[in-house]
N, C-alpha and C positions, 0 to 999 in steps of 0.2 A: 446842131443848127437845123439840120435835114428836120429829126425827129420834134423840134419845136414846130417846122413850117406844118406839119401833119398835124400836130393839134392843134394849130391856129386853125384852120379847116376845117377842123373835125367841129371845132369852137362853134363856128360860125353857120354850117352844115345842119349842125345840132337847132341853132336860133329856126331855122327856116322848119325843121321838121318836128321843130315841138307844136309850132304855130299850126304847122297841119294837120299835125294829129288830131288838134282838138278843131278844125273848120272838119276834116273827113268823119269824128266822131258825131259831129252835128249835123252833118249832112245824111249820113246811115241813120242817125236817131231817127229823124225826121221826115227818110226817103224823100231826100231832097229839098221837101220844105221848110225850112229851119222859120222858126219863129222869130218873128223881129227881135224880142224881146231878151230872147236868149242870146243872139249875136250882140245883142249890145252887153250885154253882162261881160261876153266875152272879150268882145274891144275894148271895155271900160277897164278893163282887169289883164290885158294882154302884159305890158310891163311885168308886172310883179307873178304872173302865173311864170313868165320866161323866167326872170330871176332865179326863182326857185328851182324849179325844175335844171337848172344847168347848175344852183352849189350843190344837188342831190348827184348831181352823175359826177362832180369835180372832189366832192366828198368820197364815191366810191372807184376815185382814181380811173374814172375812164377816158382822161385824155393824159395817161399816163402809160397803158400798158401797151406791149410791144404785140400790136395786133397781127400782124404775121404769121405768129407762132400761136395764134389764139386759139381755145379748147371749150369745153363743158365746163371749166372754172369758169372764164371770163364771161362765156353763157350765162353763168347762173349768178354774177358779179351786175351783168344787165340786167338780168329780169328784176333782181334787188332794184337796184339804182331807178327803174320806170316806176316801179309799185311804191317806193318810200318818196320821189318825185312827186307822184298823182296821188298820195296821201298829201304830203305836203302843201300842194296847190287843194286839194276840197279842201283841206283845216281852214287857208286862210281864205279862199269862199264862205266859208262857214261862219267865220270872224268878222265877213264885213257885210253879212246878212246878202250876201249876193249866190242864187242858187242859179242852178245847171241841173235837169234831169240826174238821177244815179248814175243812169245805164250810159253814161254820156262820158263821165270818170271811169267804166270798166272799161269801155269802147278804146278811149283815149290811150287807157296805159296798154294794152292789147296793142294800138299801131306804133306806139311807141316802144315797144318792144319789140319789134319786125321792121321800122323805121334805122331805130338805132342800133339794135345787133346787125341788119342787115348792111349797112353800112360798112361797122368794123367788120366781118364775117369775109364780109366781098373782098378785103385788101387783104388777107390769106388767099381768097380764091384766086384773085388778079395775079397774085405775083407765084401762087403754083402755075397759073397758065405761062406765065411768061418764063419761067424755067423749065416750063416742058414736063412738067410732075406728075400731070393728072393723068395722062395718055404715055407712056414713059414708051419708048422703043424697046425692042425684046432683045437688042444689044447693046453695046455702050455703057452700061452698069455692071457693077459685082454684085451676085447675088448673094442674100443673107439669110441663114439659117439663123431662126433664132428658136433657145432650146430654154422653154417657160411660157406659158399661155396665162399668166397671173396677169396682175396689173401691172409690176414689174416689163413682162414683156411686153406689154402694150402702150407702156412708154416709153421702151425700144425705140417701135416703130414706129410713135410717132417722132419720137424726134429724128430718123432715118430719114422719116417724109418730110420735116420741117428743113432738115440740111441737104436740100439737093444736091448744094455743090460737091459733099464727097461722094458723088458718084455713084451710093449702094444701094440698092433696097432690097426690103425683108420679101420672101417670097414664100415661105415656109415656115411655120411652126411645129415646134416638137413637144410634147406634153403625156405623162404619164396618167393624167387623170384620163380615164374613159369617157365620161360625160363631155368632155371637152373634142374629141375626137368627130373630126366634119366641122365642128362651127367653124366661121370665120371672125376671125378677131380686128380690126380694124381691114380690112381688105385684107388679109392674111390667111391661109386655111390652115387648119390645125389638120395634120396629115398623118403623124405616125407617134409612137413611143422611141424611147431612148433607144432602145434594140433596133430601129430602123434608120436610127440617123445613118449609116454607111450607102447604105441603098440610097435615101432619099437626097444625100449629098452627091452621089453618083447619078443618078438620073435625073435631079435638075440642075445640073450643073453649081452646085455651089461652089461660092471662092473663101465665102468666110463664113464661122458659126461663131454664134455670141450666146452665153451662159447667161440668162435672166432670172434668176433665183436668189437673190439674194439672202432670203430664209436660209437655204440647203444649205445640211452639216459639211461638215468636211471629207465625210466620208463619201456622200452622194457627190459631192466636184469630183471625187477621185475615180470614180465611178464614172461617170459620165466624162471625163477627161480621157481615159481609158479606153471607152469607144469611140470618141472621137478624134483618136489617133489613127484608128484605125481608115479616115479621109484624108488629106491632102489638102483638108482648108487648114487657112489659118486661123487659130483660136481665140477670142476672146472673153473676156468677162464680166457684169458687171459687180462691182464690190458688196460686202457683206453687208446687212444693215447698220451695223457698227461702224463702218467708212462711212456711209451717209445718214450722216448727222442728220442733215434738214430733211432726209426723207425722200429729195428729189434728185428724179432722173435725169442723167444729162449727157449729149456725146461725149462730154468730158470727161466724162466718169468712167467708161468704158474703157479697159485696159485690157493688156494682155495678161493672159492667166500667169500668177508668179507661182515661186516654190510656197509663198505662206500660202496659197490658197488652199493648198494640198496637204502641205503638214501642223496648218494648226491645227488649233481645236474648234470647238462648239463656242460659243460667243458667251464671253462672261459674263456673268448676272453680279450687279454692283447693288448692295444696300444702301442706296442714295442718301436717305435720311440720316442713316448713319455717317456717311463721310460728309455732311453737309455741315454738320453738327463741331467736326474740328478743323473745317477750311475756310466755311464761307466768313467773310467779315474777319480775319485772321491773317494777320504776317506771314507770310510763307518763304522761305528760303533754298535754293534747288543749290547745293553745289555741283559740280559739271554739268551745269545745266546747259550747254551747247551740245554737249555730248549725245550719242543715240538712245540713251535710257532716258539721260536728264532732261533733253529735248523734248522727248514725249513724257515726261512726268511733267512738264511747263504745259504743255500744251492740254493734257489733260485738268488739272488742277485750276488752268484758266475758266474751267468750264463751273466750277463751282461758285465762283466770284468771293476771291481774296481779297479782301483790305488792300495788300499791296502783295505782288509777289518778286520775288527778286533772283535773279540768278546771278550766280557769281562761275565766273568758270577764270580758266588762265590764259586760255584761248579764245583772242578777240573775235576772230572770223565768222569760227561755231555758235559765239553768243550775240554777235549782229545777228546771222540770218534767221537764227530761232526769235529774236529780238521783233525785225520788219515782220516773219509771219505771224505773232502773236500780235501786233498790235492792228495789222488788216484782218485778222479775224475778229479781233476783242476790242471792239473801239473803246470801250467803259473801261480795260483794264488797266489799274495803276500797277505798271510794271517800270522795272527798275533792273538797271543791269551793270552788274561789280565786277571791274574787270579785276583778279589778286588770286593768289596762291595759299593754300590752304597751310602749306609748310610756311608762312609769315603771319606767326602766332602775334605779333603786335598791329599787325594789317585787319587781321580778322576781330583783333577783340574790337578795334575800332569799328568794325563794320557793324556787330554785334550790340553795341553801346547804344550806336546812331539809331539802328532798325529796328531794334528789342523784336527779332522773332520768335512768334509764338509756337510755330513748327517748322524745322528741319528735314530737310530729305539730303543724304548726303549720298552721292553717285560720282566724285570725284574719286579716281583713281588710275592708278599704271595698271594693265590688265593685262598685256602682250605678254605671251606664256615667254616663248624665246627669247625675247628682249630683255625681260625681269633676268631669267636666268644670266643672260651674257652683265646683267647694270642690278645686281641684290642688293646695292646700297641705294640708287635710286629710288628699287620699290617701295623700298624699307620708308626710307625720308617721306615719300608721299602718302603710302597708303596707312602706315605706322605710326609715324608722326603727326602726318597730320590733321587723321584722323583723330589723335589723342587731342591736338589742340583745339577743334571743333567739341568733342565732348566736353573738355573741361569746361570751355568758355560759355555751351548752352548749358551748365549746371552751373557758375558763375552766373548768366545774367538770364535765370528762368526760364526758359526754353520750355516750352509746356510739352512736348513730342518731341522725339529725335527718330529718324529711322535712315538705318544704316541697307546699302543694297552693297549684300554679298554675292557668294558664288559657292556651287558645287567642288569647285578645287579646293576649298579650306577642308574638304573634310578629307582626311588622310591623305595629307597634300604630299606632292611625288615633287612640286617646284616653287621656287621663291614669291612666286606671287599667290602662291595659292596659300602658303603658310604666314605670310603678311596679311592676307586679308583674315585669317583664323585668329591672328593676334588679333584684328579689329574688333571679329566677336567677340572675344575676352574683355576688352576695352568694356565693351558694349556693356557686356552683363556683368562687370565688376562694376561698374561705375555707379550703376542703377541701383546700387545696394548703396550707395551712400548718398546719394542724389533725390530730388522732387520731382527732377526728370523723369521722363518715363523716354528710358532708351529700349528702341530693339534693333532686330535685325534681321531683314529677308534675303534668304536664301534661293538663289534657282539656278537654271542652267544655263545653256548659251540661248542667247536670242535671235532670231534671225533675222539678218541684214544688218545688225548691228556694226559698229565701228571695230575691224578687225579679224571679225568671226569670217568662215570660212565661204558663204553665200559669196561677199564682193570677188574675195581671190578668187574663187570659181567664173565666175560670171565673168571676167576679167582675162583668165586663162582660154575661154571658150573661144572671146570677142578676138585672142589672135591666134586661133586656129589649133590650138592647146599646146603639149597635153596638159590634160587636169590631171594635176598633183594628188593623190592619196597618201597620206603616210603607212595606215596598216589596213589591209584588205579586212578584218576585223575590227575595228574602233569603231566606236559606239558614242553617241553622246543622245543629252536632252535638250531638246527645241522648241521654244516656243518663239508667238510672234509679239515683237516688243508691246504692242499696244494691249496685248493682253496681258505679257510680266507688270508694266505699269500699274494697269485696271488690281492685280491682284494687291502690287506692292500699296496703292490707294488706299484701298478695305485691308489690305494688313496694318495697315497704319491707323485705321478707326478700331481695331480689335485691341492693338496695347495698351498693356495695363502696367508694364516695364519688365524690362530683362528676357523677354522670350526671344526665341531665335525663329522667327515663323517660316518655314518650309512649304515654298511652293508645288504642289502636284503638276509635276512635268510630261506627263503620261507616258509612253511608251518611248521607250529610246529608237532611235536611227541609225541604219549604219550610212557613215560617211560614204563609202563607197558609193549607197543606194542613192543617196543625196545629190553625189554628183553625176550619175545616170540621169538621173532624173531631170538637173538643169541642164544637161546637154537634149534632153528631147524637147523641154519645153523651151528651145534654143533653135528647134527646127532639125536638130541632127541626129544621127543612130551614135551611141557610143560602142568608141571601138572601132569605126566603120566610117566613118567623118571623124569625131576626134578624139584620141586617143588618151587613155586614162592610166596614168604610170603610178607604181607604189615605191614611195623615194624611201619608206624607213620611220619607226618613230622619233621625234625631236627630244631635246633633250629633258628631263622632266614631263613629258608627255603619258597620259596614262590610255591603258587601250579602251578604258571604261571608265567614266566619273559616277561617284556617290555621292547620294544627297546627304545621309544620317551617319554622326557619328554612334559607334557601336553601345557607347554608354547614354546616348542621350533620350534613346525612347521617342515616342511620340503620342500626342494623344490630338484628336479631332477639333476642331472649332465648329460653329455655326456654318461656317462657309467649307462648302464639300471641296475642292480646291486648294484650300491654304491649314496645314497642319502648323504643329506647335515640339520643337524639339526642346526638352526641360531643360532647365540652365547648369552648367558641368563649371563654371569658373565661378568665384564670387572675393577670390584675394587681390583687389585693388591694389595695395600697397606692396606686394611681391608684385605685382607686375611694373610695377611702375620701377621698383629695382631694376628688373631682368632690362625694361627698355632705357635705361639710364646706361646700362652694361652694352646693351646694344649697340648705342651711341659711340658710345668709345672704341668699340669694335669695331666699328663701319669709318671711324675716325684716323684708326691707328693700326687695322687690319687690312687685310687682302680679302678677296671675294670667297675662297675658299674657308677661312675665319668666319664669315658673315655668316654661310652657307651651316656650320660647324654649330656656332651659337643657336642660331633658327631652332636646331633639333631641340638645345637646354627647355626653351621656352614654349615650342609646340611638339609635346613630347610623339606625336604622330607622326608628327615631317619624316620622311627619311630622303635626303638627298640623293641624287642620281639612281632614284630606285624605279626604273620603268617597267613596270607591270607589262609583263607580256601575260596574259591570263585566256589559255584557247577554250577553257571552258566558261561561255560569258554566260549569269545567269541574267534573263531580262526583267527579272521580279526582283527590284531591290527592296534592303528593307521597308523603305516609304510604300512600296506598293503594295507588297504583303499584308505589313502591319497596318495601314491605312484600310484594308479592305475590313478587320476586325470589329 
């Protein structure tokens, strides 16, 4: 209501000073002497020269935007809206054979330009004055380092300047470019390089530094993280250009620096036209789609514009709230949400019937390493089963893509869930040899933040004073950040041609240990010293190191430098479908140690209770190696 009474105002404001623009452009035409002749034109024609002139500014939504916060956009939103106005008005001068000098239309849009920016301009100025912005005191605010002199940083600061109520402002910029070194960037001075943030955070007092780079790799945050530990502020960041979608900066956006910042990668390059090609205008199906993969396969996929997409997960809660956020981002999206279990093979064929999707992303499964282990018939039933019933049913009702999201545990799996999910891939590439489906399946490591993964437990351990749990001062694994496994699992799914197992490039393993160092300082603590980091032992089935490649499967390269292709090792459909018939009955009529027993018959890799203590880690697996060839 407030922001209506301002454009009733602004409405009305606008009437009086269109009117004087064109009496002040007559009067300077003229120097004072205006010609009868021409005031009359202009009285004759005052109606309809108004008209015009306010649908040109209502057209270019300027009694809509939040002038407050107004910029060199909205500047240059005005000068449009006066010059397509004072066009608008000489056309229909022109049309009713009524003339006005030229120089009388440049005059015009020239004060109407200074008329009417100055108006909106002013109600920025006003309300800096009246919060105290313009003249700030030299105490009572946090000062901000902010470390970027791009454009990025520059819409830092202004939205610092625009938010007075949090208190801060930018006082200081840090930039490595030379050229940049002395300017001042909106009232900011560009004062040192990264090597000087400690001194200049020391000497003007900083309370807080904020990362404006959005471009920088991963290795330059880590870099620059690294020195700026070496301060006593607290750190901020704003997100990659990959978080922001629309481009724009915003205090919102501004976060504290996480572990993804530090241990992703470089931002993935997506063959758009390619994944457009088998999503847009297309059925789409996510199972576990509440889940942390599934979730972000929903949300990314929405971006392509599906026909309809649907999740189905077993869990209501996860698939509401992925549900309300997709549908406030995605007004257009026809989404659909199945709440049913993958293991009720008469549940799913019905869903299958109704929805005929064209592509499947299936991300339902049990994953929790120790859990599987203590419930192998559980694993079995979901990720075995049901993932059988899901293949058969998209090769039953045409499924045009399937893509299955595995894991690094299937390959010479040490525990239950890791040799269930290796059954899948069998499923996968046996099936596709009798099928029009084109089934695969991506392979990768742990993902960070994920539902389970080790990031929450730490984080969690920290928040009550620890200690953080390690299991082996040595364990290793591969990390990436889910929006990037997604992005590749996407483009691995425009690549199928059926039956390959496509292997994502995880780059460089981590040690756990190093990980949990790590979120204890980006936690504000020294470890060891504030909180303490205990080694309990490996779990049961736990490996000190996961592989991505099994020994026989090879690899060879794709288009996409990122995503490998391991050849297909299974193609006996109908013995497998034996083994899990056998299965059945053993999970039916056995003990957990039976289950555990059969597993090996059928992934002749598994070996139960065999945890790899391995002290010589090598960090070049074969993916890495052979991938470099």
């Amino acid at each position: 209501m407030k922001n209506r009474k301002k454009s009733i105002l602004l409405f009305f404001l606008d009437i009086i000073l269109i009117n004087l623009s064109y009496l002040l452009a007559l009067y300077l035409r003229f120097d004072g002497n205006i010609e009868i002749k021409y005031l009359t034109v202009y009285m004759d024609n005052t109606l309809m020269l108004t008209v015009i002139k306010l649908v040109a500014f209502y057209y270019f939504k300027l009694y809509r935007s939040v002038w407050r916060y107004a910029s060199v956009g909205e500047l240059i939103n005005i000068i449009a809206a006066c010059i397509m106005a004072n066009a608008g008005a000489l056309s229909y001068l022109f049309i009713r054979q009524a003339h006005l000098p030229r120089s009388v239309y440049i005059i015009a849009t020239m004060i109407d330009i200074i008329f009417i920016g100055g108006t909106r301009f002013s109600i920025r100025a006003l309300r800096r004055i009246k919060n105290g912005s313009i003249v700030p005191t030299r105490n009572g605010y946090r000062k901000i380092m902010i470390i970027g002199g791009g454009d990025a940083g520059a819409m830092v600061i202004r939205e610092y300047n625009n938010h007075t109520q949090l208190n801060s402002k930018p006082v200081v910029i840090v930039d490595d470019d030379e050229k940049k070194q002395g300017q001042i960037i909106r009232g900011v001075p560009v004062l040192g390089k990264r090597e000087e943030i400690p001194r200049l955070a020391e000497e003007m007092g900083i309370d807080e530094i904020v990362i404006a780079i959005p471009s920088a790799g991963r290795k330059d945050i880590r870099d620059i993280v690294d020195v700026c530990r070496k301060t006593k502020c607290k750190l901020k960041i704003l997100p990659g250009m990959y978080e922001l979608i629309d481009g724009q900066v915003s205090i919102k956006k501004i976060r504290d620096v996480q572990i993804e910042d530090l241990l992703g990668r470089e931002e993935i390059r997506l063959n758009v036209d390619e994944i457009s090609t088998y999503l847009k205008d297309k059925v789409v199906l996510v199972t576990g789609g509440g889940g942390s993969i599934g979730s972000e396969l929903c949300r990314q996929i929405a971006r392509f514009k599906p026909k309809e997409l649907i999740i189905l997960d077993i869990y209501e809660n996860n698939a509401y709230d992925i549900q309300n956020e997709l549908l406030m981002n995605y007004k257009d999206l026809n989404l659909k949400v199945v709440i049913a279990s993958i293991r009720d093979k008469k549940r799913i064929e019905r869903i299958m019937k109704e929805e005929k999707p064209h592509v499947i992303f299936h991300a339902a499964a049990h994953k929790h390493v120790p859990l599987m282990e203590n419930c192998p018939g559980e694993a079995i039933k979901n990720n075995v089963f049901g993932t059988l019933n899901l293949a058969q049913l998209a090769d039953k009702y045409g499924v045009k893509r399937f893509v299955m999201i595995s894991t690094d545990k299937a390959v010479n799996p040490t525990n239950v869930m890791g040799a269930s999910k290796r059954i899948c891939e069998m499923i996968i590439q046996s099936i596709n040899e009798i099928s029009n489906t084109e089934f695969v399946a991506v392979r990768f490591g742990n993902v960070l933040g994920s539902n389970g993964s080790v990031i929450p437990l730490f984080k969690k351990q920290i928040e009550e004073g620890g200690p953080v749990t390690v299991t082996h001062p040595e364990v290793v694994r591969y990390f990436m950040t889910i929006p990037e496994a997604v992005r590749l699992v996407i483009q691995a799914g425009a690549m199928a041609k059926g039956g390959e197992i496509f292997i994502l490039d995880m780059g460089e393993p981590v040690k756990i240990i190093d990980l949990a160092k790590e979120l204890i300082r980006l936690s504000g603590f020294e470890p060891n010293a504030d909180i303490p980091i205990k080694i309990i032992g490996l779990r049961p089935g736990e490996k000190l190191f996961e592989e991505l490649l099994l020994d026989e499967e090879g690899i060879s390269q794709t288009e996409h430098d990122k995503i490998f292709i391991g050849k297909p090792t299974f193609f006996d459909y109908k013995l497998l479908l034996k083994s899990i018939d056998s299965l059945k009955e053993v999970i039916k009529n056995g003990n957990e140690e039976d289950i555990k027993s059969y597993l090996e018959t059928i992934v002749p890799t598994y070996r139960k209770d065999d945890t790899i203590h391995n002290e010589n880690i090598s960090l070049n697996t074969n993916l890495n190696i052979q991938a470099r060839h």
